[in-house]
C-alpha positions as CSV (number, residue, x, y, z in Angstrom):
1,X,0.0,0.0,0.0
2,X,2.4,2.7,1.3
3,X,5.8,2.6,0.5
4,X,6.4,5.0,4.1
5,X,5.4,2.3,7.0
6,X,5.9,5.3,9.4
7,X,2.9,7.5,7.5
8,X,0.8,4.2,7.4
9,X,0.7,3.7,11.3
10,X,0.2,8.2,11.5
11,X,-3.2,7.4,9.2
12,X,-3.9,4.1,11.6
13,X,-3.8,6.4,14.4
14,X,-6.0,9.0,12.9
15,X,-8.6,6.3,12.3
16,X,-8.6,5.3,15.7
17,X,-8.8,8.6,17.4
18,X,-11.8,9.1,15.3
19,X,-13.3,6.1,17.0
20,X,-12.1,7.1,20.3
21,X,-14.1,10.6,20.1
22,X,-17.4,9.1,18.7
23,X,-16.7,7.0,22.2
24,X,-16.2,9.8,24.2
25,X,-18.6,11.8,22.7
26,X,-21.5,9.5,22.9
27,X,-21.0,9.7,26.6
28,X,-20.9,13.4,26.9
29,X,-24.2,13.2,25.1
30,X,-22.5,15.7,22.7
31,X,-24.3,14.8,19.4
32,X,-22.6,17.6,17.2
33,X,-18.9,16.3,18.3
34,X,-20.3,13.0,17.7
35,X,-21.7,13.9,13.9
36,X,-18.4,15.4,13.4
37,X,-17.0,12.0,13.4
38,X,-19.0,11.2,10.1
39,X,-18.9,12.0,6.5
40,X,-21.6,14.3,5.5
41,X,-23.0,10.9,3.1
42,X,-23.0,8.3,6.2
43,X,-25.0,5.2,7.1
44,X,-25.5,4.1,9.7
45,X,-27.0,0.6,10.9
46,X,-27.3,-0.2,14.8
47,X,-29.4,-3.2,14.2
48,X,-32.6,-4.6,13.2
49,X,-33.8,-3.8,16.7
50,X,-32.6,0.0,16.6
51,X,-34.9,1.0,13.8
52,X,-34.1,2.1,10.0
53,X,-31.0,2.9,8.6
54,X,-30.0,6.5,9.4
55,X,-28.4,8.3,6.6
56,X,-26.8,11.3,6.4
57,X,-24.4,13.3,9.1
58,X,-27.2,15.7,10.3
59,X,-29.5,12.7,10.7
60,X,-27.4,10.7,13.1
61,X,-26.6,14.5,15.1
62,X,-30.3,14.2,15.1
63,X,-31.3,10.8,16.0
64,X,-28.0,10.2,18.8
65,X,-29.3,13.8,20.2
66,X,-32.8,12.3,20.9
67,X,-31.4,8.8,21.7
68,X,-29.0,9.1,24.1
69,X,-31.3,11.2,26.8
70,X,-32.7,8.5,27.5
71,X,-29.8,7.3,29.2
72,X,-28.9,8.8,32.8
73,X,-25.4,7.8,31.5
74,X,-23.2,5.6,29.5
75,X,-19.9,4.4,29.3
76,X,-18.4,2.7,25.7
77,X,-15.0,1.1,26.0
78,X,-13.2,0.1,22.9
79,X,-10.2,-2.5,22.2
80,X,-9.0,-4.5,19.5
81,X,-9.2,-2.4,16.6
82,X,-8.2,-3.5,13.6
83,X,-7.5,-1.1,10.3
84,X,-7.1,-2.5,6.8
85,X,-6.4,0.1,4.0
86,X,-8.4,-0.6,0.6
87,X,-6.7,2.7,-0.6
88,X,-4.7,6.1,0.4
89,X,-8.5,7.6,1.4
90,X,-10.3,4.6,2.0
91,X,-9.9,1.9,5.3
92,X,-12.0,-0.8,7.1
93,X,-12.2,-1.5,10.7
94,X,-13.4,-3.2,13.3
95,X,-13.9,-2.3,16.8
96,X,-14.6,-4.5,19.5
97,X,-17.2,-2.9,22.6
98,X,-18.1,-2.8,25.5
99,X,-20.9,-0.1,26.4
100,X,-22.4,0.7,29.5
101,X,-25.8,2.3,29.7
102,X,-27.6,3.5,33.5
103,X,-31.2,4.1,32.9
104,X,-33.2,6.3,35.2
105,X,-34.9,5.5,38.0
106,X,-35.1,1.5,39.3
107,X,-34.3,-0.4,36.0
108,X,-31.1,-2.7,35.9
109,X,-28.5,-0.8,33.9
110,X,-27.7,-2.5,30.4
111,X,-24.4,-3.8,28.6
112,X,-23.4,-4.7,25.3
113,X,-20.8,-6.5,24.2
114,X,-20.1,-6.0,20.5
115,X,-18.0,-5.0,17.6
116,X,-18.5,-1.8,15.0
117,X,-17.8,-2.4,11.5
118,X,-17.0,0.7,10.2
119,X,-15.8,2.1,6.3
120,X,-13.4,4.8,6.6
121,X,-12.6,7.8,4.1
122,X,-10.5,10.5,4.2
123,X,-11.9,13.3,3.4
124,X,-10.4,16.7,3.1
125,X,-7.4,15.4,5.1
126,X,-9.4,13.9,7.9
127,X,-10.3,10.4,8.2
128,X,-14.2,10.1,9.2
129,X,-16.7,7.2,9.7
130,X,-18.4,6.4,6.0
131,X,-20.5,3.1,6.9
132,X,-21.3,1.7,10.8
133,X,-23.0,-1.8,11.1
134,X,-23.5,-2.2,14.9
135,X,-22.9,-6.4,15.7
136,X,-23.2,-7.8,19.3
137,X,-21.9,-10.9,20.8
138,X,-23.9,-10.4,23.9
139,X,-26.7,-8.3,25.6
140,X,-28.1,-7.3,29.1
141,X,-31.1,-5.5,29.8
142,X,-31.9,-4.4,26.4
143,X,-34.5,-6.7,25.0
144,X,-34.0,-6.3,21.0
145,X,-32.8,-8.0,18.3
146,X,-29.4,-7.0,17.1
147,X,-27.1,-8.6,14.0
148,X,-24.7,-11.2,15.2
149,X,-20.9,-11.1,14.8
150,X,-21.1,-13.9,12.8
151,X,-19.2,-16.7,14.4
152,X,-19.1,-19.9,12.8
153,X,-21.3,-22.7,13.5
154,X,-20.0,-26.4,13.8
């Protein structure tokens, strides 16, 4: 891909501080940080129980800025990221989770234990989140269907 290994590990960590501010942001219910973090032509895709696609970066400032009040807080952890370059402005990555989410009042907080599967670009110099598809490995508290991650069956 690159001939510099030292500017291919510079745009690696670009990629992942993007993911690390959607994180952040999520929790600091700051929706227009968190939009920020998108290209202006996104989808995204947090499952089958999550309702439709949403598409565009104003819609997801929209929907995450409803969404997330919900929450009396949240918490999203992220490891194990993995970048593969499919070009100079184009990269794919996954994103294992774990996300925390207290609800108010008496019901049992939630947890989530999944991956994103994101489609990078770089746009204008800055790499942003194209495409999300949310997956989960495992669930407590929220009762809704979700994608799986797809491991293989005997």
């Amino acid at each position: 891909m690159w001939l510099d290994p030292i500017q291919q590990l510079v745009e690696r960590q670009a990629i992942v501080d993007v993911i690390y501010a959607y994180c952040r942001n999520v929790d600091l219910v700051n929706e227009a940080a968190v939009a920020d973090c998108f290209t202006e032509d996104c989808t995204v895709d947090y499952g089958p129980g999550m309702g439709a696609i949403t598409r565009g970066k104003e819609n997801i400032r929209e929907r995450l800025g409803l969404g997330l009040h919900r929450f009396a807080a949240t918490s999203h952890h992220v490891s194990n990221i993995e970048v593969v370059f499919d070009s100079d402005d184009s990269a794919r990555a996954i994103t294992y989770l774990y996300a925390w989410h207290r609800f108010p009042g008496d019901q049992p907080d939630a947890h989530l234990w999944a991956q994103y599967h994101d489609r990078m670009s770089k746009v204008q110099g800055r790499w942003l989140i194209a495409d999300r598809v949310l997956k989960v490995a495992g669930q407590e508290a929220f009762d809704i269907p979700w994608y799986p991650i797809g491991r293989q069956e005997k």
